[in-house]
N, CA, C and O of each residue as an XYZ file, in Angstrom:
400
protein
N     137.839    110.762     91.609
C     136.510    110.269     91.309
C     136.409    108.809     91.751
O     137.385    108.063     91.823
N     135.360    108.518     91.993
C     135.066    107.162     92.415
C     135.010    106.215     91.819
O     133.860    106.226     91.381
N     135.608    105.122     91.387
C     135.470    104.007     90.434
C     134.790    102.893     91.026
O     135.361    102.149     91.823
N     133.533    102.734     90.655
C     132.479    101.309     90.887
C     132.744    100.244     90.098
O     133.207    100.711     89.057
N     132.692     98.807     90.014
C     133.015     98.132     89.471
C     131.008     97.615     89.130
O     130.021     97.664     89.865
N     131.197     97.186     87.743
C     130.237     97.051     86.989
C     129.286     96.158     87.912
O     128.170     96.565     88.234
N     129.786     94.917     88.320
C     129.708     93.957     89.197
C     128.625     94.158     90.651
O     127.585     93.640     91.058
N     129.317     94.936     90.981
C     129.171     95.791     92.818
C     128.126     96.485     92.161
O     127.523     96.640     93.224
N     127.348     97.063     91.301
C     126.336     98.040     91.225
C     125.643     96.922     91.016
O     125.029     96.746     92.068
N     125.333     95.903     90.137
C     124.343     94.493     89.778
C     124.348     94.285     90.818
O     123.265     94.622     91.296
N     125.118     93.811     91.664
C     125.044     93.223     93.026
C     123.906     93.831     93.984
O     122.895     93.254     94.384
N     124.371     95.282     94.278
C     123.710     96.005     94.772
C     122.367     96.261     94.729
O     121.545     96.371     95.639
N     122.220     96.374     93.052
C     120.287     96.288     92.772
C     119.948     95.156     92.797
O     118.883     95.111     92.180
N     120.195     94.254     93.121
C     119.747     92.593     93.242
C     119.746     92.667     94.798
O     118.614     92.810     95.261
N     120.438     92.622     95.426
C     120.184     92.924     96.789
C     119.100     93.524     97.511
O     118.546     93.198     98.560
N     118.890     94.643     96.573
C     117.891     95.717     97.182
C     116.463     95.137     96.428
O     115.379     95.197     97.009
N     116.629     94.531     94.960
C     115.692     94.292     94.662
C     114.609     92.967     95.311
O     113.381     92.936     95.389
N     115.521     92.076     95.663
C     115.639     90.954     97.176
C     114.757     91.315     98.299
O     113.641     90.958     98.676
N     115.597     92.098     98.677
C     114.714     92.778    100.307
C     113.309     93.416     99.834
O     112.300     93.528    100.530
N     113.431     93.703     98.855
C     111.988     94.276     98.773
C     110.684     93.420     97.950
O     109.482     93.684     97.944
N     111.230     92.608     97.459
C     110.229     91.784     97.104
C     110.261     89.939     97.969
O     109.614     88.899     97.852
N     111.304     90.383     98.718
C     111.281     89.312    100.215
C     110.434     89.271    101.233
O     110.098     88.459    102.096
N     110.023     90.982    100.728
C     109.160     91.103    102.317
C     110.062     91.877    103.626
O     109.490     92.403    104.580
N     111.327     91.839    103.490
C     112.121     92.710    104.488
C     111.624     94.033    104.645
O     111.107     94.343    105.719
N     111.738     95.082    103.458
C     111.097     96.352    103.868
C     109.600     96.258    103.323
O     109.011     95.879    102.311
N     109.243     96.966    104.900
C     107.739     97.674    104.842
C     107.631     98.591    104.058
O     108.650     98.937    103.462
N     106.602     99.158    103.845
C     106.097    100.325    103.262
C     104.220    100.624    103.256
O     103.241     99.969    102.896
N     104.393    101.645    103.717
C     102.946    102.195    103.960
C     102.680    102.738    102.933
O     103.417    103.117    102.023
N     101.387    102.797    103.085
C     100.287    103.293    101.876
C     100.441    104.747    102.538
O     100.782    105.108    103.664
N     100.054    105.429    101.387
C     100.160    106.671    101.344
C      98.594    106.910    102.055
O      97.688    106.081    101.963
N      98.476    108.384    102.867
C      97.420    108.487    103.392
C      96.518    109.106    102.348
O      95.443    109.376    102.883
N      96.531    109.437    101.070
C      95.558    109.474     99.824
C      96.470    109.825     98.164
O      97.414    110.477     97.717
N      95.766    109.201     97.887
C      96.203    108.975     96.469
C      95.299    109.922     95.494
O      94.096    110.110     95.679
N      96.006    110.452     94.499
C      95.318    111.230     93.544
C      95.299    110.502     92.588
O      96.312    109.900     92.231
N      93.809    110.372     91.789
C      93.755    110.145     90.470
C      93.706    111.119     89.501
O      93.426    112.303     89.686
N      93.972    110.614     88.518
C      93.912    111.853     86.881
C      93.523    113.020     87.707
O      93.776    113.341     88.868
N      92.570    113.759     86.393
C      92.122    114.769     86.860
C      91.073    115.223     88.596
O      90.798    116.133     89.377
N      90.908    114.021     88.348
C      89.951    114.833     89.697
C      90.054    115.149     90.835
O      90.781    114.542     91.621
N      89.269    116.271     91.179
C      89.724    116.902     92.212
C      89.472    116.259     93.554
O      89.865    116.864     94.552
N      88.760    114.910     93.709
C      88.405    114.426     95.093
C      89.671    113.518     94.843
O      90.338    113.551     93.808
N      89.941    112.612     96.052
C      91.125    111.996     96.964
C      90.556    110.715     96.944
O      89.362    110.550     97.193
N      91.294    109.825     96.675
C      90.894    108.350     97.464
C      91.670    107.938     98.530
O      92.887    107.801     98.662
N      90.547    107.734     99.406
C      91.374    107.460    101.267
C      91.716    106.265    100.946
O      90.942    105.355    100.650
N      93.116    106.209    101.000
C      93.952    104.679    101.288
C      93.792    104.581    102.382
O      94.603    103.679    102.594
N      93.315    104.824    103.445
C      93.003    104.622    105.185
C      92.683    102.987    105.004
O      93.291    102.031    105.485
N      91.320    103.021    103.998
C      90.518    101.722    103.856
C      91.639    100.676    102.838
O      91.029     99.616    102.705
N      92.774    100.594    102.220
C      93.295     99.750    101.450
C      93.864     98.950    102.589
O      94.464     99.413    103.559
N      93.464     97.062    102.219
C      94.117     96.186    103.798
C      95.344     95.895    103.336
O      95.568     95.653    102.150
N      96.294     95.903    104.330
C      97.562     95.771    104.311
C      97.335     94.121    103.677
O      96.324     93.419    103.678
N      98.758     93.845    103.139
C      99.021     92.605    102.874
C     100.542     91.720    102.930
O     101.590     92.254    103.295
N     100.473     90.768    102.645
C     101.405     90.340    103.273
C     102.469     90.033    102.569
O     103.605     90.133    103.033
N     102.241     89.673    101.513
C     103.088     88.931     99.761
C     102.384     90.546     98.548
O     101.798     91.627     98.585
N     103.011     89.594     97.690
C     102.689     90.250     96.635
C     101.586     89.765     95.546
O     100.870     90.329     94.718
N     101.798     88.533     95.938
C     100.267     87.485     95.549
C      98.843     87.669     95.870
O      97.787     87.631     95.239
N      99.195     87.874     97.047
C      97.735     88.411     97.861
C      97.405     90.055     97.781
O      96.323     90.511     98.152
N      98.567     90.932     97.205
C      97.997     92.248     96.731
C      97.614     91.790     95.150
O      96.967     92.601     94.487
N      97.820     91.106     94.823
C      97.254     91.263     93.218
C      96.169     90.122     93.546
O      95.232     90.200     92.752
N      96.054     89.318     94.271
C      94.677     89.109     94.415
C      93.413     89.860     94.554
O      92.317     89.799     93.996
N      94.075     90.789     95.743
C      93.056     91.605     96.192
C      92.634     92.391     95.271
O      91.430     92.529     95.057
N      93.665     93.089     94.518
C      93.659     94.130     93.366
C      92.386     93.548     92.569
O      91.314     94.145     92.468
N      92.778     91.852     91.834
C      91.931     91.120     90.587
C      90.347     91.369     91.824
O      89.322     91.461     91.149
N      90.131     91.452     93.030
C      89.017     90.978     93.252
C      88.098     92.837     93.877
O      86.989     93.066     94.360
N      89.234     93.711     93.532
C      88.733     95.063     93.299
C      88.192     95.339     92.052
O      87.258     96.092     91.777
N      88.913     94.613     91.288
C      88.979     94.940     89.493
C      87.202     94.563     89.394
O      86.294     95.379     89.233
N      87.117     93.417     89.513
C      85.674     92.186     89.856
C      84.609     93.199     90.398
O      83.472     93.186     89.928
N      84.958     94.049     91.352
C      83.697     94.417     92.221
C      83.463     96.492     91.348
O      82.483     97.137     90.975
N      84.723     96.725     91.393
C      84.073     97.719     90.026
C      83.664     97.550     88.483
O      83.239     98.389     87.688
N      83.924     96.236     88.332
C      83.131     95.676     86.991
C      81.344     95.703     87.321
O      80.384     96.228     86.757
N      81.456     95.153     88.095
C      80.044     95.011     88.682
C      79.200     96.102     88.920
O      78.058     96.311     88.509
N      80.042     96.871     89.757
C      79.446     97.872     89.741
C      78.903     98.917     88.527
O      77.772     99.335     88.280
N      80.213     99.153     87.880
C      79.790     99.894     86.532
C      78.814     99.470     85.972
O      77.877    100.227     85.720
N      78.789     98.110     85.626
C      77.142     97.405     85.160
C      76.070     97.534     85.833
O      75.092     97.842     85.151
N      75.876     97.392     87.091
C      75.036     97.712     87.711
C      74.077     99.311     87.501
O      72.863     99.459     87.356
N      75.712    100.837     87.585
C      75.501    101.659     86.979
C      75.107    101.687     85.671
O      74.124    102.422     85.581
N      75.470    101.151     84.452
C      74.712    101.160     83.495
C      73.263    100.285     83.512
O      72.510    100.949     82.799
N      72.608     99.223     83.950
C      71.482     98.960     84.083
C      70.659    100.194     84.692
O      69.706    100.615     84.036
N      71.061    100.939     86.216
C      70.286    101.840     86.284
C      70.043    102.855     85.253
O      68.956    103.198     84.789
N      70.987    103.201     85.020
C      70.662    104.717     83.600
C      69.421    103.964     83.010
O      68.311    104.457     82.810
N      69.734    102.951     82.821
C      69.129    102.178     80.917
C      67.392    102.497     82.008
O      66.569    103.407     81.905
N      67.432    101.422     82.854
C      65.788    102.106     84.006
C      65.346    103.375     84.592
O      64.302    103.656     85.181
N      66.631    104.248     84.225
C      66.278    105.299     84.704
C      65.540    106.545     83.638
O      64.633    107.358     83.817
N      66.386    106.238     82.533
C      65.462    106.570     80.903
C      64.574    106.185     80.759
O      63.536    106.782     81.045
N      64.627    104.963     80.228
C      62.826    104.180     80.610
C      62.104    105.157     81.543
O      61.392    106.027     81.042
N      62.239    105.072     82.793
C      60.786    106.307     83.629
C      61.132    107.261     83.225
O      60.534    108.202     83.747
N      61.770    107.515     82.581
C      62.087    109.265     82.105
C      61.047    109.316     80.895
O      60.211    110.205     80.734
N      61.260    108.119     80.009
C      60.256    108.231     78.581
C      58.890    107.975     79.161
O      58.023    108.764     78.787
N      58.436    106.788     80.215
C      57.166    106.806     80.450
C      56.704    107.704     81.133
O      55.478    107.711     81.241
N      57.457    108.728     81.805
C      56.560    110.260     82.910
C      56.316    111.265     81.147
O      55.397    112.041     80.886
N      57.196    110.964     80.465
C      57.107    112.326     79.553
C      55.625    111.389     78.379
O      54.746    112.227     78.184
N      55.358    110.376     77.865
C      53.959    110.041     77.857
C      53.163    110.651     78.419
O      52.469    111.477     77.827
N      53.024    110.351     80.001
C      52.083    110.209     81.427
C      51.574    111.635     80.621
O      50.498    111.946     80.110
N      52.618    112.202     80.736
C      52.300    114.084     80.584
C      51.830    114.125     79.469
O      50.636    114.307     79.707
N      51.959    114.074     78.215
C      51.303    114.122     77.515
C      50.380    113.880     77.003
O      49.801    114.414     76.056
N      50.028    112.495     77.987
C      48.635    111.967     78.007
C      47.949    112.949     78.532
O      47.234    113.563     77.740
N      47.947    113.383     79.934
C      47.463    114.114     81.042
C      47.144    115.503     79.882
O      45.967    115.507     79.520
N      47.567    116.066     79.580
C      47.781    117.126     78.443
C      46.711    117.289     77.427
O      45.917    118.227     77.357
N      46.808    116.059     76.503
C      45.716    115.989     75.704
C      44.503    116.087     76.505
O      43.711    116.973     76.186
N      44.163    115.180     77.687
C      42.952    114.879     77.965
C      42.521    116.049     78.438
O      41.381    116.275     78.031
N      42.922    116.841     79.083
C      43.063    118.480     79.828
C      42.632    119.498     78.862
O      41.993    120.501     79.182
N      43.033    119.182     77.573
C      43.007    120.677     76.660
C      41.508    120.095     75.971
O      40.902    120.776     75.145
């Protein structure tokens, strides 16, 4: 059997852990990523490469930023989109009374 010395394995994941947060090895984005349940794909085609690890968690904080926004944005529409939902169902009932 093989005897490793405690030492030589630390060594080893420090090494590797080195090169990879040095920037030595590449690594590509996967060509789509699954979330939770759903059944559609998100194309990593569109995720921009980067260069550090600073500038992916930048980018990340300034993804985070632009689906905040968005979701709000989505909730302002609903909130306007009820609103004309309550004033057509009036309209009609106005239209209704005056009719009968």
């Amino acid at each position: 059997m093989l005897k490793v010395k405690p030492f030589t394995v630390g060594f080893a994941a420090l090494l590797a852990t080195g090169l990879l947060l040095g920037g030595c090895v590449s690594v590509k984005a996967p060509e789509s990523i699954s979330i939770g349940n759903h059944p559609h794909r998100v194309d990593s085609s569109r995720v921009p490469p980067t260069q550090s690890h600073d500038e992916a968690r930048q980018r990340l904080g300034e993804a985070y930023e632009r689906n905040r926004y968005l979701e709000a944005k989505v909730e302002k529409l609903e909130r306007e989109k009820d609103e004309l939902k309550r004033e057509r169902d009036e309209y009609k009932r106005r239209y209704k009374e005056a009719t009968d």
